[in-house]
C-alpha positions as CSV (number, residue, x, y, z in Angstrom):
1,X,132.8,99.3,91.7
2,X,131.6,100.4,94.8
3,X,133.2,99.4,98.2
4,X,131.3,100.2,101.8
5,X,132.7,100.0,105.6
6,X,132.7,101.2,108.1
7,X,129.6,99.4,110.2
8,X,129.8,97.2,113.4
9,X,128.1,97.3,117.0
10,X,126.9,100.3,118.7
11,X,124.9,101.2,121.5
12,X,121.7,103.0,121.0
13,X,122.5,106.8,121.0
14,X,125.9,106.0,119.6
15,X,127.6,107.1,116.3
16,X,129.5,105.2,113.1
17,X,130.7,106.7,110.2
18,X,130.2,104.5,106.9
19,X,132.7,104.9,103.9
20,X,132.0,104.1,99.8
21,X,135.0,104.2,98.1
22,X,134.4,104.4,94.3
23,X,136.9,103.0,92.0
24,X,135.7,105.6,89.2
25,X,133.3,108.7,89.2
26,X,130.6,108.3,86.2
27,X,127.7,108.7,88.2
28,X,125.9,112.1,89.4
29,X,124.3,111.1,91.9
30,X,125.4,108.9,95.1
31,X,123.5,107.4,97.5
32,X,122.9,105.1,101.2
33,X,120.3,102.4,101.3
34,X,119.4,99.9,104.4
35,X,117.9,96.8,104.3
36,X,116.7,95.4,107.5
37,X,115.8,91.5,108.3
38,X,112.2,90.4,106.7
39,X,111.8,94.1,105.1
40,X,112.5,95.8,102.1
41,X,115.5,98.2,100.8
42,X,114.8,101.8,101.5
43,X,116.5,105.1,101.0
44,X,118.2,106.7,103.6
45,X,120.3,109.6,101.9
46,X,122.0,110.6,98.5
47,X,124.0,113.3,97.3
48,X,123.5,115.0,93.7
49,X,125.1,118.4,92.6
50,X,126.0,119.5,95.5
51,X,122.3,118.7,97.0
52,X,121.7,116.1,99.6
53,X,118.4,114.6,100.4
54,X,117.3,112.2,103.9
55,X,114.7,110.5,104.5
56,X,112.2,111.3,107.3
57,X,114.0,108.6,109.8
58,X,117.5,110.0,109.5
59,X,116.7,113.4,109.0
60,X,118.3,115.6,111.6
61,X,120.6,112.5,113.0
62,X,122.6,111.4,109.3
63,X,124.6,113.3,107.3
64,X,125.8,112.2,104.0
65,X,129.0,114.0,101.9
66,X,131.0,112.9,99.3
67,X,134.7,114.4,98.5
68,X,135.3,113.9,95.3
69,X,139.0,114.4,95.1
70,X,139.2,110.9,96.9
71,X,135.8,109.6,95.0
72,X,134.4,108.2,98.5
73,X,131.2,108.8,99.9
74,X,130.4,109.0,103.8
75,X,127.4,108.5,105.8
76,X,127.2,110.0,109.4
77,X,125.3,108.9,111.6
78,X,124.4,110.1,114.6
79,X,121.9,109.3,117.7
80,X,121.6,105.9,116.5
81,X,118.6,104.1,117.2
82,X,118.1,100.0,117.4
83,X,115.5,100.7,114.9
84,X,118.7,101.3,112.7
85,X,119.8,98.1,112.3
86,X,120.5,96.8,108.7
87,X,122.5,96.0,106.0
88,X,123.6,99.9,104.6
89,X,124.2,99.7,100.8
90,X,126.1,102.5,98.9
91,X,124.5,103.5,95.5
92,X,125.8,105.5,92.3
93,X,123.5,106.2,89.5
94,X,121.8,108.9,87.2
95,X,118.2,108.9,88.6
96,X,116.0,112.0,87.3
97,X,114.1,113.4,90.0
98,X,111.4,111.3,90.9
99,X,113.9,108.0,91.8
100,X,116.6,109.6,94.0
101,X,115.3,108.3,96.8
102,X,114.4,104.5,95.2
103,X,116.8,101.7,94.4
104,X,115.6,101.8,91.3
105,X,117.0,104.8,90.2
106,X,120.9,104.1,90.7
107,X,122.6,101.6,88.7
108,X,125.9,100.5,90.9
109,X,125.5,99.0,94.1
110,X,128.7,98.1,96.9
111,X,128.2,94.7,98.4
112,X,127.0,96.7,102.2
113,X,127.8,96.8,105.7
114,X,126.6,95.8,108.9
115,X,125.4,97.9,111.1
116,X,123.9,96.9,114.7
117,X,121.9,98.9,117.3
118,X,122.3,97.7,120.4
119,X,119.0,99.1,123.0
């Protein structure tokens, strides 16, 4: 099971930290999702051997890390834009290579969290 928190409402150029506590550690890889009104689940960041991929939008503003010795993942995030807004989902799995950055490629998903941009 995978358990998120950690969103609310923030002003544009503000900053939130998001939590995924993971009741057991099977997976390789871990990752953060969004899903914003009317649009479609997309990849924001994962974590995978000590290797950590963004996407283009988050680059340079998100940071994602994982401490294993508590088995909870965070995500970061920094500079926060109203384009932002969405549902985040956390995400364990064993994708190979060409699905760490698609939902299809993780297996577990936490139920999300809210998180609001405010302009």
């Amino acid at each position: 099971q995978l358990q998120a928190s950690g969103g609310g409402l923030v002003q544009a150029g503000g900053s939130l930290r998001l939590t995924c506590v993971a009741s057991e550690r099977t997976y390789r890889s871990y990752g953060w999702f969004r899903q914003a009104p009317g649009k479609e689940r997309e990849f924001v960041a994962a974590v995978f051997s000590g290797n950590r991929i963004y996407s283009q939008s988050v680059k340079g503003r998100f940071t994602i890390s994982r401490d294993n010795a508590r088995n909870t993942l965070y995500l970061e995030m920094n500079t926060l834009k109203p384009e932002d807004t969405a549902v985040y989902f956390c995400a364990a799995g064993n994708p190979i290579l060409t699905t760490r950055d698609t939902p299809g490629g993780y297996r577990l998903w936490g139920k999300g969290t809210l998180v609001t941009v405010s302009s």
